[in-house]
N, C-alpha and C positions, 0 to 999 in steps of 0.2 A: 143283643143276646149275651146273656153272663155267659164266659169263658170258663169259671170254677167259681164255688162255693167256699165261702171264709169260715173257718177257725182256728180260734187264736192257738192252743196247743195239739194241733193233730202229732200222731206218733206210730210209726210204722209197728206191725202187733197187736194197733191198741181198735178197740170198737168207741169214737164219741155221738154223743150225739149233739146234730147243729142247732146253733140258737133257732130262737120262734120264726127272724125274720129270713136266715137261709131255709128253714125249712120250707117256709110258704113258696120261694123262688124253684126249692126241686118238684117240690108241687104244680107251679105253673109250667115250669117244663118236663111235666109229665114222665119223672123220671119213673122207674118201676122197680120192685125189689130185687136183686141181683145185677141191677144195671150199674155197669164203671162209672164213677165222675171223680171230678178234680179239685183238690180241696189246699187251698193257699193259707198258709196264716201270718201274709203282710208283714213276713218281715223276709223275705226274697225264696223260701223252699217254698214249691207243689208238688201235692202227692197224688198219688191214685188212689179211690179206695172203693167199696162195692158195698151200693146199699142193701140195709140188712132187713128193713119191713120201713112200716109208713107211717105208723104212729107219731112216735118221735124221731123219725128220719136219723137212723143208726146207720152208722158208716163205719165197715170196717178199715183200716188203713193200710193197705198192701205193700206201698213202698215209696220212695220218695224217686220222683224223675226229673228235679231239676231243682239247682240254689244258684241264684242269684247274687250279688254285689254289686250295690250300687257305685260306677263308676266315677261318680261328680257328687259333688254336694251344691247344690241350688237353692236357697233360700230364697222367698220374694216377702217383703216385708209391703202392705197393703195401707193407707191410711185408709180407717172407716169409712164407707159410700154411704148415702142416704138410703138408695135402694137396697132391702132386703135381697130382692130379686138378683139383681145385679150381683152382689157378693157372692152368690150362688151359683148363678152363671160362673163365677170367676172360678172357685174355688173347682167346678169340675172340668174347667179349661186347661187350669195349670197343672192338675191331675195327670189328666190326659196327655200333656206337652211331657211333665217327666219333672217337674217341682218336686226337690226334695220335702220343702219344710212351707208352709206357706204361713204366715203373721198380720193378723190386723192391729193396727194399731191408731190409738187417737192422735190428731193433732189439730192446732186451735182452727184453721178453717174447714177441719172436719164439721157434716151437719148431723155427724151422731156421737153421742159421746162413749158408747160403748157395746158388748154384746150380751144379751145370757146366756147362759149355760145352755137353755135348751135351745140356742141358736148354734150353740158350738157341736152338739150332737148330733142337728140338723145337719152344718156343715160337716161334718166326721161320719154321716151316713152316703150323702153325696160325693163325697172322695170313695169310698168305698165301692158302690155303684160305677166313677166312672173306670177304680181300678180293675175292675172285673168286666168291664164292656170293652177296656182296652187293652186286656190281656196283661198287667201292667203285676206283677208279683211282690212290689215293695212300694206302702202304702204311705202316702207321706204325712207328717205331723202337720196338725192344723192348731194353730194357735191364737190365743187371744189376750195383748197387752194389754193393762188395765189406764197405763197412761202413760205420758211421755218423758218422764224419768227413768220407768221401766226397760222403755226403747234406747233411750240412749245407755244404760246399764247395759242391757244385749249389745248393743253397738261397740261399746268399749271390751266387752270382753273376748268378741269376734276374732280369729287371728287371719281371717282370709282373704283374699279382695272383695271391695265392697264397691256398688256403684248406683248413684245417686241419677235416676230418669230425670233430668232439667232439660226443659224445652229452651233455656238460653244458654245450653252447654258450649262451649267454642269448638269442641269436636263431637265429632259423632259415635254413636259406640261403635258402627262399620269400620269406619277408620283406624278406629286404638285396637280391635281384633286384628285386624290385618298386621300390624305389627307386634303388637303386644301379647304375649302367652300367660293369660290369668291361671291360678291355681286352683284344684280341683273342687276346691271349697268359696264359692260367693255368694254375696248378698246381694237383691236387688233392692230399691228403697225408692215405689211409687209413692208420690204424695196428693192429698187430695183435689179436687176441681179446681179449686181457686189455689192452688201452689203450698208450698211453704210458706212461711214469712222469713223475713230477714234472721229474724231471732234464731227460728228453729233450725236455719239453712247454715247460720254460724256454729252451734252447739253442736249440726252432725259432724262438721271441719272439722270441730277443735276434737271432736273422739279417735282419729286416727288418719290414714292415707282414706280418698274418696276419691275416688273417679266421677266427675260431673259430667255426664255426657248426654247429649242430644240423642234421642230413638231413632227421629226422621224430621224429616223438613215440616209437614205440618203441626197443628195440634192436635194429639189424641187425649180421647176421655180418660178417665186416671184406671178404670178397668182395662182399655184397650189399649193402654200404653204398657201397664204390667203381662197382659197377653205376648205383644210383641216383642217388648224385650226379653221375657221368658223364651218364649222362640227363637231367637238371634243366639241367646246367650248355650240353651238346650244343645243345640245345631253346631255350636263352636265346639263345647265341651265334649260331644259324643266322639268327636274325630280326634282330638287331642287328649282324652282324659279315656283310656281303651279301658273296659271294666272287667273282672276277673269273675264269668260266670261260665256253671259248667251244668251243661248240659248231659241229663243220664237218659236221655233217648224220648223225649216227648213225640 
């Protein structure tokens, strides 16, 4: 069940009214005219506001009761999957875990060499979906790199810790957490079924510091590796990176 209704500029004062597809959502949950709901606009405030009739689902905005600040920066950068499905799966996983930025991108033993646009909307409707099923008030940027020049151009220009999912890592990422206290800004860097190659695994090196690290002992699919170590990595950060949000009485 949706938690609150999205859009992009509510304003305490103002009457909007919601796109085609929140409206159809206050309609299946039978909301009624004068009835309170919660209205996000995915970049960390919820407000209250009280609908106004049911045509175009008018909301007036009463006040705002909570902003938000995301305490960690999490990127997961994804090589293209075959499966449609799959990428889908993924993108409202990492949603849901608390992935700031999520990136697909090609590389040569990808078996897709890219996305459309209306796959990107897809995705950017399903993050949306799961930010609202999870309560989640800041919505993450879903991205699509056109190629592997692109990737390493992002990579270079990154200034945070960066950490490369390799099943032949010499340590593990449990281990280097335990010691090690990364910065509130990283990147993760799953690569497709069949790995990297040599080439591509040299050119992420030469872009900066990379953390090679092992997930776990066996092998995961390249979706269920970026899940887990979004997890691992989520879970660290929340306890050591405390986020500055304030609460006005939800």
């Amino acid at each position: 069940m949706a938690r609150f209704v999205f859009h992009p500029a509510p304003e305490v004062g103002k009457v909007l009214s919601l796109p085609e597809e929140e409206s159809r959502h206050v309609s299946v949950q039978r909301f009624a005219p004068g009835d309170s709901l919660l209205v996000s606009d995915g970049r960390g405030r919820l407000y209250r506001g009280r609908l106004l009739g049911e045509e175009r689902v008018q909301v007036l905005i009463e006040e705002k009761v909570k902003e938000e600040t995301p305490p960690f920066f999490l990127s997961v950068w994804q090589s293209l999957l075959k499966s449609p499905s799959r990428m889908d799966w993924l993108v409202e996983k990492l949603t849901e875990i608390g992935a700031t930025e999520i990136v697909f991108f090609p590389a040569e033993r990808s078996l897709r060499e890219g996305c459309s646009r209306k796959r990107l909307r897809r995705w950017e409707r399903i993050a949306l979906s799961a930010c609202k099923q999870s309560g989640r008030l800041w919505f993450p940027k879903v991205v699509s790199v056109s190629s592997w020049r692109e990737l390493l151009h992002r990579l270079l220009s990154f200034r945070g810790d960066v950490i490369l999912a390799d099943p032949l890592g010499e340590k593990s990422i449990a281990e280097v957490l335990g010691v090690q206290r990364f910065s509130s800004s990283v990147v993760l860097i799953v690569g497709p079924e069949g790995d990297f190659t040599e080439e591509e695994k040299r050119e992420i090196f030469e872009a900066g510091r990379i953390w090679s690290l092992r997930l776990c002992r066996t092998i995961l699919r390249s979706e269920t590796a970026a899940i887990f170590g979004a997890s691992i990595l989520v879970a660290f950060m929340e306890v050591h990176h405390a986020g500055r949000n304030k609460d006005l009485g939800v």
